[in-house]
KOLKOLVO-886456 format. One line per 10 residues: number of its first residue (from 0); their letters; for each residue x, y, z of N, C-alpha, C. Coordinates in steps of 0.02 Angstrom, whole numbers, always signed. Each point is the difference from the previous one (the first is absolute). Layout:
<padrens>
NUM	A	X:Y:Z:X:Y:Z:X:Y:Z; ...
</padrens>
This chain:
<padrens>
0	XXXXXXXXXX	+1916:+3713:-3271:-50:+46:+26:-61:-40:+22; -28:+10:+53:-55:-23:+21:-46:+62:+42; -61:-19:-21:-46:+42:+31:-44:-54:+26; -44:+51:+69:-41:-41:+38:-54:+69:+20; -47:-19:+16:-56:+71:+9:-64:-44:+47; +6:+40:+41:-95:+6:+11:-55:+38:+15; -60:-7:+6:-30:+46:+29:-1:+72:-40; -9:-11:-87:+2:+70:-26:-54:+7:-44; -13:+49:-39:-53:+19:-44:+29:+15:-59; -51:+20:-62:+37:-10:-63:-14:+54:-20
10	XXXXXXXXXX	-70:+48:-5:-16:+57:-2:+11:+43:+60; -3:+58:-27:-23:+42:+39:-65:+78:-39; -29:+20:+62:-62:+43:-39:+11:+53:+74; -28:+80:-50:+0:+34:+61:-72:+52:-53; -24:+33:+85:-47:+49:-45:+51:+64:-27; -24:+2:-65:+14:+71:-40:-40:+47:-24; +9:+63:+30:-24:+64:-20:-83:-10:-5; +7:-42:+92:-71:+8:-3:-2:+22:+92; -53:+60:+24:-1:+19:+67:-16:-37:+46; +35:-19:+56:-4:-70:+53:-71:+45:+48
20	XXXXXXXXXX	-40:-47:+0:-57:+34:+37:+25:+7:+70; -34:+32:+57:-7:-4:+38:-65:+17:+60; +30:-34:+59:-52:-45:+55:+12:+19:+73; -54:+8:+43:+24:+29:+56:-1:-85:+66; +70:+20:+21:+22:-69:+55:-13:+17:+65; -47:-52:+40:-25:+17:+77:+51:-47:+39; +29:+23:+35:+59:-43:+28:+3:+2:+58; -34:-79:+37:-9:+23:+58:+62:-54:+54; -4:+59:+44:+69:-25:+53:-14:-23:+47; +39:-69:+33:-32:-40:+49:+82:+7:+59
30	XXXXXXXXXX	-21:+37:+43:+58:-18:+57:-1:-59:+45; +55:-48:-3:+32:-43:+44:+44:+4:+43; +38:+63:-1:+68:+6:+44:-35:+48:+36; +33:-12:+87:-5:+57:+35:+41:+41:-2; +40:+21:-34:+52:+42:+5:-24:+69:-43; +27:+72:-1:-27:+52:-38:-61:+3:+6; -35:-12:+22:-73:+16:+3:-19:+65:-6; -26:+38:-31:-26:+65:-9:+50:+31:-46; +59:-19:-18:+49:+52:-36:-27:+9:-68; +10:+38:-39:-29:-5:-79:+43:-42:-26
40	XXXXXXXXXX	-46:-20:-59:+37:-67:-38:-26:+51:-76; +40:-27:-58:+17:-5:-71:-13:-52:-29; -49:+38:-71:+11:-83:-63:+53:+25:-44; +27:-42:+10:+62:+9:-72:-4:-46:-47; -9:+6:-59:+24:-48:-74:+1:+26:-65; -34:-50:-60:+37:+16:-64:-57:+55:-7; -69:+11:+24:-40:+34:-34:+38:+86:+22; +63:+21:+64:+1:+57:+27:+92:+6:-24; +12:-34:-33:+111:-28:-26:+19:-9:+73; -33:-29:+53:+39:-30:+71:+3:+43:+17
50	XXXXXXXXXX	-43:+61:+8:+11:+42:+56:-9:-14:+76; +52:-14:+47:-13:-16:+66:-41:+32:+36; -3:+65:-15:-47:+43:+44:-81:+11:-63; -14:-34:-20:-36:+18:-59:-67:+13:+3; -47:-69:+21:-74:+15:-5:+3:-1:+95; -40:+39:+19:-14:+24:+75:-48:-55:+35; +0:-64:+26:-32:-38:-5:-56:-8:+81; +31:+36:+33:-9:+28:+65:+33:-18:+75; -43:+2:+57:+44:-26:+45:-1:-63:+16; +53:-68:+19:-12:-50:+13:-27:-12:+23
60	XXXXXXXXXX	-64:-58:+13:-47:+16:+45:+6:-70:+72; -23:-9:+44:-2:-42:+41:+25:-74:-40; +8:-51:+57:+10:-72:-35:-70:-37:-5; +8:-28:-57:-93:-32:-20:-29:+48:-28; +18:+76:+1:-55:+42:-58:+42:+11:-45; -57:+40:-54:+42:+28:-66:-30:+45:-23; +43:+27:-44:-20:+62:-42:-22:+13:-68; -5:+41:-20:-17:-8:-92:+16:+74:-32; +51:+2:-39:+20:+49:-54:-40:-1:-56; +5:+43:-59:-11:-23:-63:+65:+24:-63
70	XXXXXXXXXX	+5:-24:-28:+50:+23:-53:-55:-1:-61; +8:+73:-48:-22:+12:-31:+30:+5:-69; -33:-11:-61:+50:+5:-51:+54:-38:+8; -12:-69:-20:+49:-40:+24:+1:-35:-100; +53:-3:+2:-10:-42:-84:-16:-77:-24; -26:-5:-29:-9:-70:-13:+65:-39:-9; +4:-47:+14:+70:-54:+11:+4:-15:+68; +65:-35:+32:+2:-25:+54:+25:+55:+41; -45:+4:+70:+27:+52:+31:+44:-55:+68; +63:+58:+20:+32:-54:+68:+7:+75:+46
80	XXXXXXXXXX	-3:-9:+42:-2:+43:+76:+11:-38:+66; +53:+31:+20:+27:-6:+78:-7:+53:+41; -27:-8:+65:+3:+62:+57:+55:+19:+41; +6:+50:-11:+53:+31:+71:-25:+66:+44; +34:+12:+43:+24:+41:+48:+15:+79:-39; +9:+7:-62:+21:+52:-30:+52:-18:-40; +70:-60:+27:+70:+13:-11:-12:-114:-43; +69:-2:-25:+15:-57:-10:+11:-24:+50; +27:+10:+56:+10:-19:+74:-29:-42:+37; -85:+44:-21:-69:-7:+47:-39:-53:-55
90	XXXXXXXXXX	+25:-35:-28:-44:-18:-58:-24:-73:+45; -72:-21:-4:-24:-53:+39:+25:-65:-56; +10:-29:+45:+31:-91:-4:-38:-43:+37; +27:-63:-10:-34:-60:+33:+20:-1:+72; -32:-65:+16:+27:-16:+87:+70:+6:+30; +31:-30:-72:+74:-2:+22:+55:+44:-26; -35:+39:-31:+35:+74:-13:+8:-2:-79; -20:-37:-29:+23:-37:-64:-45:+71:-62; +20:+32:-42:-6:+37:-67:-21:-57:-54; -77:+5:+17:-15:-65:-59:-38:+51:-78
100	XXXXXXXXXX	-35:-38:-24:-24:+29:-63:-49:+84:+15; +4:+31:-49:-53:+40:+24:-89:-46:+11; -49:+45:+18:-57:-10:-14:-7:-4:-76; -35:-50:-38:-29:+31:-77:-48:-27:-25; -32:+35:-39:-63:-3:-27:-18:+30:-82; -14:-69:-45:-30:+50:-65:-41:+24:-3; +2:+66:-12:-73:+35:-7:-32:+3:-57; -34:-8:+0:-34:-6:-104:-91:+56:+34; -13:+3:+59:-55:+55:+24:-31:+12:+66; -14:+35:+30:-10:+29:+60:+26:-80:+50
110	XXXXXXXXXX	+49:-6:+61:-2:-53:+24:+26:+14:+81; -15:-62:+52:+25:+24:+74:+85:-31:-7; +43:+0:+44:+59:-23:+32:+14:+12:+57; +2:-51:+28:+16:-23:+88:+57:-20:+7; +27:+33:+36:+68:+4:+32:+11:-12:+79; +64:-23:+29:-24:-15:+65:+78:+16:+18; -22:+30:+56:+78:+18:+30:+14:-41:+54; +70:-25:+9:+11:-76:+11:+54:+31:+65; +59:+45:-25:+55:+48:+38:+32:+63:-49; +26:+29:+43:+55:+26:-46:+70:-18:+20
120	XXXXXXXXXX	+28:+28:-77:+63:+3:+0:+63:+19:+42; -29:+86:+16:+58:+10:+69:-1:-45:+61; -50:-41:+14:-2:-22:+50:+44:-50:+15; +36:-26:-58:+49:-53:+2:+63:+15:-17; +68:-36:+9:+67:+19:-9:-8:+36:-57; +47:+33:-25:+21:+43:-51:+31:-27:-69; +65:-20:+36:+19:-58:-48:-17:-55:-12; -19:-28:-48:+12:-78:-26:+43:-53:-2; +38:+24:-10:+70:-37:-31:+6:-63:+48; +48:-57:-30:-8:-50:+60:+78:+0:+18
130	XXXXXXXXXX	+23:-16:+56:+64:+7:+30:+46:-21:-48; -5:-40:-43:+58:-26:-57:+13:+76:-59; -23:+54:+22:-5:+40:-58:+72:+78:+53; +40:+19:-47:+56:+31:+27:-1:+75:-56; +39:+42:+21:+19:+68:-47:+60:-27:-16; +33:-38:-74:+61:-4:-15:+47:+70:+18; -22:+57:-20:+4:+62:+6:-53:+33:-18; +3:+106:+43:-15:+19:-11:-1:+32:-77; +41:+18:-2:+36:+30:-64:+66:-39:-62; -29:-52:-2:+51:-30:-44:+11:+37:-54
140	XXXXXXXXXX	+55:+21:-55:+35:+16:-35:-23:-14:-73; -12:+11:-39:-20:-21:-76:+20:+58:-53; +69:-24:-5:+49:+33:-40:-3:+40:-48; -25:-54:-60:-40:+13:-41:-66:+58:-25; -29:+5:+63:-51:+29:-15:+21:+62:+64; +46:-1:+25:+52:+55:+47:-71:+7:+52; -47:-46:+40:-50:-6:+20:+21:-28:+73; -28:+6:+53:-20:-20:+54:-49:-12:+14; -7:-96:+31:-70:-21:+14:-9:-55:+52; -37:-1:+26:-26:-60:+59:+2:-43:-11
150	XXXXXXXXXX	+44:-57:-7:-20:-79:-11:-8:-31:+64; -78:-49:-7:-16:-41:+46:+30:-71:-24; +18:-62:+51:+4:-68:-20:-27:-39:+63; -39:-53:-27:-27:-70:+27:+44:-36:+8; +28:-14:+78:+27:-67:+13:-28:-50:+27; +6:-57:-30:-79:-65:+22:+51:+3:+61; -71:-31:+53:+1:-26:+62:+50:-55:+12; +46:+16:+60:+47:-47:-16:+68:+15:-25; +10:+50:-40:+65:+10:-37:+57:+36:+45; -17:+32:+62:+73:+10:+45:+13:-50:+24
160	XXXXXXXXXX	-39:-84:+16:+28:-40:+28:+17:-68:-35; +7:+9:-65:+7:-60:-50:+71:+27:-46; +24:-36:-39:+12:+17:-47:+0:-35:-76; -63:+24:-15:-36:-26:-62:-12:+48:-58; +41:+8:-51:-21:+39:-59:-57:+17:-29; -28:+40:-26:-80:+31:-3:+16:+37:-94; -55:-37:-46:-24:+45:-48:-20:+71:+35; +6:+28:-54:-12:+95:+11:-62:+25:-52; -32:+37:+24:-57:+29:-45:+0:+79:+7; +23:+22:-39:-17:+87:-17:-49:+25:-20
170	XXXXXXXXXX	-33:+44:+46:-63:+34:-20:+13:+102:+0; -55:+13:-37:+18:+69:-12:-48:+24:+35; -15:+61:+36:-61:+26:+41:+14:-8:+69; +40:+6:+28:+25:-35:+43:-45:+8:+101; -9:+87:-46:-66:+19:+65:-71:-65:+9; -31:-20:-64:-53:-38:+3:+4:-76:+12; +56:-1:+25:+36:-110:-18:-13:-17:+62; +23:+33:+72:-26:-38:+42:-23:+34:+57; -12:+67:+3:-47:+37:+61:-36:+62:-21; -65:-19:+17:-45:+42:+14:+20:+75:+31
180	XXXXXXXXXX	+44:+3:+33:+17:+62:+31:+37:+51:-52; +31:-20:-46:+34:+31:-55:-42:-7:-74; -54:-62:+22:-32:+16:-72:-53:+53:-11; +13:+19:-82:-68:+58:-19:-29:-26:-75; -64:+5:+1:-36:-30:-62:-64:+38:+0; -32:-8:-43:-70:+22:-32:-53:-7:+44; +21:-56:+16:-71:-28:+43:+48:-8:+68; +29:+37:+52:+39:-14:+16:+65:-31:+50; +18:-12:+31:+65:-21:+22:+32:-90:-10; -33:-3:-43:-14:-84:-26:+84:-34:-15
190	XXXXXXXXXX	+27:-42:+44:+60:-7:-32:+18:-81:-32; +42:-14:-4:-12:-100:-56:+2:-56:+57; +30:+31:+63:-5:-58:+40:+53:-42:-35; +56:-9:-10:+61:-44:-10:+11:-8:+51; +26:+14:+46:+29:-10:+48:-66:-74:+67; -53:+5:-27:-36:-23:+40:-44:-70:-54; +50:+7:-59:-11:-55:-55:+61:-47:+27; +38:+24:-4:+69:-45:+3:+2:-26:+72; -31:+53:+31:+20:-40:+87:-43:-95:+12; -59:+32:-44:-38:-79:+13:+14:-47:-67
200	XXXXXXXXXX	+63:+17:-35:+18:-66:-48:+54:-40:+29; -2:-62:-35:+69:-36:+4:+69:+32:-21; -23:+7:-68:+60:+15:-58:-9:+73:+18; +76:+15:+37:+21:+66:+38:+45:+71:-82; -16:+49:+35:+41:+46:-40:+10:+61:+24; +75:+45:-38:+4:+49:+17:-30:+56:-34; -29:+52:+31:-34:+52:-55:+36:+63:+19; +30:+30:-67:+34:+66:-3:-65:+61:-15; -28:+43:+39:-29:+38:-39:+19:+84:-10; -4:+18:-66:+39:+94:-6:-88:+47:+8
210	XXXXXXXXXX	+24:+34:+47:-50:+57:+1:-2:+40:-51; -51:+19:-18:-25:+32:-83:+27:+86:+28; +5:+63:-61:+1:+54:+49:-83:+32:+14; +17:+49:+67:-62:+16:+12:-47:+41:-37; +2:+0:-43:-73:+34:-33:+17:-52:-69; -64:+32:-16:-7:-42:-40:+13:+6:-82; +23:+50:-11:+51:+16:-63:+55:-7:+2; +45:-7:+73:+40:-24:-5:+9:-60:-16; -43:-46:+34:-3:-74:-11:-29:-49:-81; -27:+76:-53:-10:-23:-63:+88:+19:-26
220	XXXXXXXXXX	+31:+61:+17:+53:+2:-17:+56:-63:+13; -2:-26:+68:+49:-68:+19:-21:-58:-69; -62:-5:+12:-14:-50:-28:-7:-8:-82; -8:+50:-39:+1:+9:-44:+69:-11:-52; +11:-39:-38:+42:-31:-85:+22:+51:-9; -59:+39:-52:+6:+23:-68:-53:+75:+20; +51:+64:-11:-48:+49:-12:-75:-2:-24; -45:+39:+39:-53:-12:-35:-27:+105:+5; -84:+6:-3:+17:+55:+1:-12:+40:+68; -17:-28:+53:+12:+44:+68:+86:-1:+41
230	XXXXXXXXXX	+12:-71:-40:+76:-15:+27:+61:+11:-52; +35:+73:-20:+71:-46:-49:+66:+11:+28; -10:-11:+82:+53:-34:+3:-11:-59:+50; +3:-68:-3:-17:-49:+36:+62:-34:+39; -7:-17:+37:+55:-41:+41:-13:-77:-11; -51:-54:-27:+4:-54:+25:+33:-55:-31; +48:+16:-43:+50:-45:-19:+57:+20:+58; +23:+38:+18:+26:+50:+31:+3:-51:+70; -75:-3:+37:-34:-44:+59:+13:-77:-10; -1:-40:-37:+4:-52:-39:+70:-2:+17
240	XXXXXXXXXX	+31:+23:-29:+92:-4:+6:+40:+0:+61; -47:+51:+40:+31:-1:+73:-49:-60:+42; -31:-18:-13:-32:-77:+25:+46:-35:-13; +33:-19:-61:+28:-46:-45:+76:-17:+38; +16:+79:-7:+77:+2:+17:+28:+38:+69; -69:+25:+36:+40:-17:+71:-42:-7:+51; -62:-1:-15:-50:-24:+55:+20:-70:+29; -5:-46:-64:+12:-72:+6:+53:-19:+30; +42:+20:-47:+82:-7:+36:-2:+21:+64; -13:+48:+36:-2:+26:+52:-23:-57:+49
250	XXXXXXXXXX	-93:-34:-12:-31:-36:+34:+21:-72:-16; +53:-22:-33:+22:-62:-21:+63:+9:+35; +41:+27:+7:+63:+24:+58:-11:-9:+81; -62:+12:+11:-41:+30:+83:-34:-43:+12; -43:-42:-55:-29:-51:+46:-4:-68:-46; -28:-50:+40:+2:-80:-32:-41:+2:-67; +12:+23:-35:-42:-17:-86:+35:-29:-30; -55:-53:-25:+26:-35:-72:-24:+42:-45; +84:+12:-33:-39:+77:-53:+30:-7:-40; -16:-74:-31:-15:-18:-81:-55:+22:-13
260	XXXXXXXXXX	-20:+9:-84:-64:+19:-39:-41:-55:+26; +17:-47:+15:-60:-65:+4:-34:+20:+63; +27:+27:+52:-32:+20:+56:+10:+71:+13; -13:+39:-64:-34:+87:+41:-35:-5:-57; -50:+57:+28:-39:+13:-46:-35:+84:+7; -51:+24:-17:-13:+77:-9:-62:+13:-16; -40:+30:+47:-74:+6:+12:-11:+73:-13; -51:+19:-32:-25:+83:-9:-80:-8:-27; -32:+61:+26:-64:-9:-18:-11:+104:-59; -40:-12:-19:-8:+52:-44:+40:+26:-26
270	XXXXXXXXXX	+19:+60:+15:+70:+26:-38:+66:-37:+17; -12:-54:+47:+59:-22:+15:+1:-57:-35; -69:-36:-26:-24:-50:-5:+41:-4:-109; -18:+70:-22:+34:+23:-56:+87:-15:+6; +20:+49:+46:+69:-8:+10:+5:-70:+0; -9:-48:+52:+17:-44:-16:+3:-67:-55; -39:+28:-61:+23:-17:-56:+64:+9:-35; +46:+61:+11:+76:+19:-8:+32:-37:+56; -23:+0:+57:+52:-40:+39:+11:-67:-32; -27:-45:-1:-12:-66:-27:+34:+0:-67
280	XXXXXXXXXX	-7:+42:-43:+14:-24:-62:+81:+43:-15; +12:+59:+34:+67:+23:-3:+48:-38:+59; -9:-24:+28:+26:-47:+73:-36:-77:-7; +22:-33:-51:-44:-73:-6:+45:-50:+43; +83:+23:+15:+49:-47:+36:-14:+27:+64; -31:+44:+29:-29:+24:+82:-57:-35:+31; -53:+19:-51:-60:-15:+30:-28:-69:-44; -14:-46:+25:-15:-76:-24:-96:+14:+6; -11:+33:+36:-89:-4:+29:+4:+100:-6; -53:+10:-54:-40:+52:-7:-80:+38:+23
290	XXXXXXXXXX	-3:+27:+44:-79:+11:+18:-29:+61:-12; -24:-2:-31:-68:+68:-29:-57:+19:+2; -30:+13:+55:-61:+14:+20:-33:+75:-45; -48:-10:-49:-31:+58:-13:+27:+48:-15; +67:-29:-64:+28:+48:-35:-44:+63:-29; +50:+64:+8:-26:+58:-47:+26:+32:-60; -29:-71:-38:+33:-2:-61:-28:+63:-51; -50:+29:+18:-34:+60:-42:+22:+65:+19; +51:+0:+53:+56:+59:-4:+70:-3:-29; -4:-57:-44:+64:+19:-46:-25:-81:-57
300	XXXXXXXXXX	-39:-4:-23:-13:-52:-35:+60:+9:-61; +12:+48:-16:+40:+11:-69:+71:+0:-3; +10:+22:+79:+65:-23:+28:+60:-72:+3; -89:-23:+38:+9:-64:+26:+5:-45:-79; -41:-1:-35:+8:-51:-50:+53:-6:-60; +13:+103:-7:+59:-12:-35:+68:-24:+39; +3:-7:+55:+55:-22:+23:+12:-99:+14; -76:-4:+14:-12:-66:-22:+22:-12:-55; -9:+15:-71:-8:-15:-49:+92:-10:-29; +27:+34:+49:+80:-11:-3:+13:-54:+42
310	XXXXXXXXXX	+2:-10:+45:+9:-69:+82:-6:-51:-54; -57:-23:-35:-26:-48:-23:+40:-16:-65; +57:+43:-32:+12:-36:-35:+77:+19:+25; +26:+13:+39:+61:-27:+53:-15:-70:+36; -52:-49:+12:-16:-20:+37:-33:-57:-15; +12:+3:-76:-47:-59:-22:+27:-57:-5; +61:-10:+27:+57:-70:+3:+14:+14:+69; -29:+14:+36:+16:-8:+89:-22:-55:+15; +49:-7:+70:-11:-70:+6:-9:+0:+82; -14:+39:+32:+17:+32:+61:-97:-6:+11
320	XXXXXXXXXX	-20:-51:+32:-67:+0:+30:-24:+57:+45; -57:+42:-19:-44:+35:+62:-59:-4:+7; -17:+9:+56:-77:+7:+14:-40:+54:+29; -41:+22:-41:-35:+59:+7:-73:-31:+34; -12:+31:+34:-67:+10:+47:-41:+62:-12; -53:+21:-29:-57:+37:-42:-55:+6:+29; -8:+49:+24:-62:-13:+52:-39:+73:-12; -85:+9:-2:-36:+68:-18:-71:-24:+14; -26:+19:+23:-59:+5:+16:-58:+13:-52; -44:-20:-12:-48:+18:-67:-28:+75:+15
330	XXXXXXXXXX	-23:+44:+45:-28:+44:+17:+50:+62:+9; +60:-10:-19:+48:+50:-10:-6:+32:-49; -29:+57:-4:-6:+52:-56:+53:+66:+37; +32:+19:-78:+22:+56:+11:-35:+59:-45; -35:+57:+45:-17:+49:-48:+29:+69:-1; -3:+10:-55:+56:+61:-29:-73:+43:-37; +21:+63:+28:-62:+60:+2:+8:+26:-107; -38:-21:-44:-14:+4:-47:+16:-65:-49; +25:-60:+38:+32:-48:-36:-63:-54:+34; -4:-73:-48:-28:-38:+17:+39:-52:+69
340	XXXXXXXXXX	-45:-4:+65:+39:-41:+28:+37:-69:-25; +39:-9:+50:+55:-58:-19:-26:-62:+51; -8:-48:-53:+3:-74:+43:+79:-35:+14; +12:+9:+55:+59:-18:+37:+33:-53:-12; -50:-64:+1:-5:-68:-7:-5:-19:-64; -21:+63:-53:+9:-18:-80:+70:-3:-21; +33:+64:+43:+69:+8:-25:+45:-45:+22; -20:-18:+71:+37:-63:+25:+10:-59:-41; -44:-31:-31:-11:-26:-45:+13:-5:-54; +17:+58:-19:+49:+24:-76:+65:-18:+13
350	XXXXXXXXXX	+22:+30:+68:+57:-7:+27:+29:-86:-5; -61:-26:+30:+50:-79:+23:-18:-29:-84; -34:+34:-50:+31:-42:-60:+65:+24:-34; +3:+59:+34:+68:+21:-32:+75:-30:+0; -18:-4:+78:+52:-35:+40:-2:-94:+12; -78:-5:-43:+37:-85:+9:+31:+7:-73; +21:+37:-42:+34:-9:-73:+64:-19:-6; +34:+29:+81:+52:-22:+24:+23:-56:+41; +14:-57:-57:-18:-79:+9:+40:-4:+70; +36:+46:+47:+48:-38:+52:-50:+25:+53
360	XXXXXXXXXX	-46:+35:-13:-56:+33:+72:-50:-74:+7; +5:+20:+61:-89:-65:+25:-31:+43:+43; -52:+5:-57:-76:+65:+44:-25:-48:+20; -42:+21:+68:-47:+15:+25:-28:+66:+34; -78:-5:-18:-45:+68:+8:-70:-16:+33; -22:+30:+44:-53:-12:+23:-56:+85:+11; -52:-22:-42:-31:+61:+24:-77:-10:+44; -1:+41:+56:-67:-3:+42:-40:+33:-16; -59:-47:-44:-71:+38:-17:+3:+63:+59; -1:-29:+41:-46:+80:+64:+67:+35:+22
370	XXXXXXXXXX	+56:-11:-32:+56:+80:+26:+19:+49:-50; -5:+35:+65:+20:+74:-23:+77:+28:+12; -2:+79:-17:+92:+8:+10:-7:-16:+82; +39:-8:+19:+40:+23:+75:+39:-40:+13; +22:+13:+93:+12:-38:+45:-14:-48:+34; -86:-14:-3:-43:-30:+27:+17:-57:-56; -10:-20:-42:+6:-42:-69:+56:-33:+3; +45:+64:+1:+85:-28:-12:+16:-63:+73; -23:+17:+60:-7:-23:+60:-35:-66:-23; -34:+8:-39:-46:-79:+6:+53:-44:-46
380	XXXXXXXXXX	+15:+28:-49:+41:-37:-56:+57:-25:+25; +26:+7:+68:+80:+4:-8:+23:-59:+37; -59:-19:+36:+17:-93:+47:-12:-28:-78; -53:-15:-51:+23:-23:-68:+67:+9:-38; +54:+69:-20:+26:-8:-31:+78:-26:+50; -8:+8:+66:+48:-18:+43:+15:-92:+3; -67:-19:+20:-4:-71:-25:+52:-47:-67; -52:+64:-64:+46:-5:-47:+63:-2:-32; +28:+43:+47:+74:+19:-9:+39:-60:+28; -39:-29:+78:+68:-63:+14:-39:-53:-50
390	XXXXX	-53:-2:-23:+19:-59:-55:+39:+36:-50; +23:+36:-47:+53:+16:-35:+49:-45:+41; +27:+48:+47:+50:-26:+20:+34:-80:+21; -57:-42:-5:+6:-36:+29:-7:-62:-58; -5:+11:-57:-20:+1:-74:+77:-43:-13
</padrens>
């Protein structure tokens, strides 16, 4: 067993059962684009839960002038806000069409924020995706879970006119992996950009990704072990199995993979980021490289550990090397309406001591003082744990 870490904290502190003051925000808007001029624009963020159409901010105004809203009753902590058009669609971006961070600002008492509109969004292609990215199918088959679903796959540049075998990487979410046009998020249409990681590396790969289902109880149901109490009946051992036993087979039949454990591996972020703690440890001869972005380990903590608490002593004479990749952001709180919030990155943390107990795992975990949940985060993390993975492999 080996562990490796950086970039983490040892405490954590939150305020309790004390009222977050609040401060009124003057937010003034600077137009750069000639485009939309006069149409009404929207503030959307955490102080309104991302309402696109939310604070009324007024009409765009000429290029070189600006405007000024106020947001009132705004809470103390960090506030983030992006403008749109009304829709996720219309949401303003950079020069080159690019969905970067929101605006943000801590407020601790009365303060301004300047914002500057650079373009929008509709104004540029729709999709993202980069030409190496295909629909394996619409509706692939998953037996198991008697389910129909979209799998996308990445073929590196190059692969109809070579013939060179390719590691494989499975990811779950499959809408958010490599276009903007199919992705949906909080803050939103933010997707990981794989497809535009891999195009500018050396060390090439194939990426399988399964579309989650569309709403979003369905997608705690896919993903979900172990009954809990909004879910008792779960599919994601169920999902797991039909990855296992005919996704692979399927994409190891159809195209050039080396699809030994030493070269695949299995990426998930939050609830997938959970799941993929069962993949890894019920499938240790599949997957050689494990990735977990911002597990949600505080929707089945009791689940998860009693079942740990079995693995670990099946497992304690394995001899079968893996590597887990641990990744959470320090600013990930989960809050639950009468319960004390959850530090994300605490449990993460619990997690990778659990799992280095199991002398055949080699952790590594990295957590970012300044991230939070999402897409935006997961996107930053993933040229790091991709890096990572061909050194495994290459190990």
């Amino acid at each position: 067993m080996t562990v490796c870490s950086h970039c983490f904290r040892d405490k954590w502190s939150f305020k309790k059962n004390f009222p977050l003051r609040r401060y009124s925000v003057t937010i003034s808007i600077t137009n750069n684009s000639p485009l939309h001029v006069g149409e009404v624009c929207y503030l959307t963020g955490n102080f309104n839960r991302w309402q696109t159409d939310g604070l009324l901010a007024g009409r765009i105004p000429p290029v070189g002038h600006s405007m000024t809203v106020v947001a009132d009753s705004v809470a103390e902590g960090m506030l983030e806000v992006k403008l749109t058009r009304g829709t996720w669609a219309t949401v303003a971006c950079s020069v080159d069409g690019k969905l970067g961070d929101p605006y943000s600002l801590y407020i601790d008492k009365d303060m301004e924020l300047l914002i500057t509109i650079e373009a929008w969004r509709d104004d540029f292609p729709l999709s993202t995706a980069s030409a190496q990215v295909h629909i394996l199918d619409e509706q692939f088959y998953f037996p198991k879970m008697d389910l129909r679903r979209r799998v996308w796959i990445y073929l590196p540049e190059g692969y109809a006119s070579n013939e060179q075998r390719y590691p494989v990487l499975y990811m779950h979410d499959g809408q958010h992996v490599f276009d903007e046009a199919t992705a949906v998020g909080r803050m939103g249409p933010i997707e990981w950009g794989v497809d535009e990681v891999i195009d500018e590396t050396v060390q090439k790969a194939i990426v399988v990704a399964v579309d989650h289902a569309p709403d979003f109880k369905g997608r705690e149901q896919e993903y979900l072990v172990n009954p809990v109490a909004e879910h008792h009946e779960v599919l994601g051992r169920a999902y797991l199995g039909d990855i296992v036993t005919v996704l692979k087979p399927y994409v190891d039949a159809n195209y050039r993979t080396l699809s030994d454990r030493a070269h695949t591996a299995i990426l998930g972020s939050s609830l997938a980021g959970l799941l993929n703690v069962y993949a890894g440890l019920e499938y240790p001869s599949v997957f050689g490289a494990v990735g977990i972005f911002s597990p949600s380990v505080w929707i089945d903590r009791k689940g998860l550990y009693d079942w740990l608490y079995l693995v670990k002593q099946k497992m304690q004479h394995s001899e079968t090397n893996q590597f887990f990749y641990l990744y959470c952001g320090a600013l990930e709180v989960r809050k639950q309406q009468g319960k004390v919030p959850v530090a994300m990155a605490e449990d993460m943390e619990d997690l990778a001591k659990s799992l280095a107990e199991i002398k055949s795992l080699h952790i590594f975990k990295n957590i970012n003082p300044q991230g939070r949940h999402g897409a935006l985060y997961w996107q930053r993390e993933f040229p790091e744990f991709y890096a990572w993975w061909q050194e495994q492999i290459n190990i």
